[in-house]
C-alpha positions in Angstrom: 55.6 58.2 -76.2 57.4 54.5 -76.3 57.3 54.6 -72.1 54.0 55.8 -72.4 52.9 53.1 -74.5 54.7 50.7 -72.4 53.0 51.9 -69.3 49.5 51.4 -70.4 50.7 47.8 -72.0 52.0 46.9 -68.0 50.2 48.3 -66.0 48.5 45.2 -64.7 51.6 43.9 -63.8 53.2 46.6 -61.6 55.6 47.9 -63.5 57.1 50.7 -61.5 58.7 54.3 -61.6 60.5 55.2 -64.9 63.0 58.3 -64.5 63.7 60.9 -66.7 66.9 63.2 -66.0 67.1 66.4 -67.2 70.1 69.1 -67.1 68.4 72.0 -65.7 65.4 72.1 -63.4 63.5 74.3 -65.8 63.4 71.4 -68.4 62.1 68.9 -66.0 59.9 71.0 -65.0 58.0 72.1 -68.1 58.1 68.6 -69.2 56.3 67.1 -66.3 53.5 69.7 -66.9 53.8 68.7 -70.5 53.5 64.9 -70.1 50.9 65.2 -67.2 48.4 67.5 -69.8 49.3 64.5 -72.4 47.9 61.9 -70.0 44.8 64.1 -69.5 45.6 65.6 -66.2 45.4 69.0 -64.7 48.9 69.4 -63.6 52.1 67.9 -62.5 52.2 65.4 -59.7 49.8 63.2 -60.6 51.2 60.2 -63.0 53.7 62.2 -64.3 55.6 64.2 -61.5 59.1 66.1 -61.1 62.0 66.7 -58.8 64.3 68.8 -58.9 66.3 70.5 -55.7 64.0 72.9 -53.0 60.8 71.6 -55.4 58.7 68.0 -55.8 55.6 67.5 -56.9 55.1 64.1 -56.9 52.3 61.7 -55.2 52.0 57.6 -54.5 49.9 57.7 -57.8 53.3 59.3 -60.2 54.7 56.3 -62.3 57.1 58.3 -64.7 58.9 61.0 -63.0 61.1 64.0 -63.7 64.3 64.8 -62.3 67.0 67.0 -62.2 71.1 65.3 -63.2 71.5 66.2 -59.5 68.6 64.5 -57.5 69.4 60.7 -59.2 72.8 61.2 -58.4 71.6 61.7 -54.9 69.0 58.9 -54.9 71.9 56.5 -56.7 73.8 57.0 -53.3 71.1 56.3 -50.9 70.2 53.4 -52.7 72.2 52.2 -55.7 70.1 49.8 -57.0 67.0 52.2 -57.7 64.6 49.6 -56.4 61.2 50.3 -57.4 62.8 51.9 -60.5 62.0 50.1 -63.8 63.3 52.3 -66.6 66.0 55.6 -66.6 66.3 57.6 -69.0 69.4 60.3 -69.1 67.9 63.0 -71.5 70.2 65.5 -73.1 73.7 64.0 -72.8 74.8 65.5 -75.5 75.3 68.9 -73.1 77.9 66.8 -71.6 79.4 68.1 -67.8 80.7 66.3 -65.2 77.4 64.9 -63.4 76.0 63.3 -66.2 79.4 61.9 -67.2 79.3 60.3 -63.0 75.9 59.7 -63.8 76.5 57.8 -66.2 79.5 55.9 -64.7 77.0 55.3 -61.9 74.6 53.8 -63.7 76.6 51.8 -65.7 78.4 50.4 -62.6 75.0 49.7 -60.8 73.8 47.6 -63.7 76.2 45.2 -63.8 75.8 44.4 -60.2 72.4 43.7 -61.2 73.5 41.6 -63.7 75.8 39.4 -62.3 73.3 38.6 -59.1 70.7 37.8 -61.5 73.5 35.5 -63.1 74.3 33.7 -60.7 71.0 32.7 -59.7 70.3 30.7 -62.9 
């Protein structure tokens, strides 16, 4: 609900993607479908849309998206910054296994790059 809210509060200035992981493809799945229906739409791939492996249903218009552990691990090594990505969010770490444990490595690695360009810029 916060990101939704945040959305609707940004939209004007182009704030991009958010990301949503979840552990099984099931789970992002039913929550796309859940959060598209909460933003009035039919079905998944509209603003909200999901990911996960031999499935997408996603469109120019998606702004918060579902994905599977997997899939952002894969999109962290094709491009480790996540440009275009403004929030991620690692849902259900508490089932902890070994790709949200990298995941999480990853992402904590990427965002101090981030940081420290920013830094020295000022």
């Amino acid at each position: 609900r916060d990101l939704h809210k945040d959305y609707r509060r940004q939209r004007q200035m182009c704030i991009r993607d958010r990301i949503c992981t979840q552990p099984r493809r099931i789970s992002a799945i039913g929550l796309a479908q859940r959060g598209a229906h909460e933003w009035g739409e039919r079905d998944a791939g509209g603003t909200v849309g999901y990911r996960v492996r031999l499935e997408s249903r996603v469109s120019r218009a998606t702004r918060i998206e579902f994905v599977t552990t997997g899939i952002l691990l894969r999109a962290l090594a094709g491009d480790p910054g996540l440009a275009g990505v403004s929030h991620v969010v690692v849902d259900e770490v508490h089932e902890r296994d070994v790709l949200t444990d990298f995941l999480l490595i990853l992402l904590q690695v990427s965002q101090s790059r981030i940081d420290t360009g920013q830094f020295r810029r000022f």
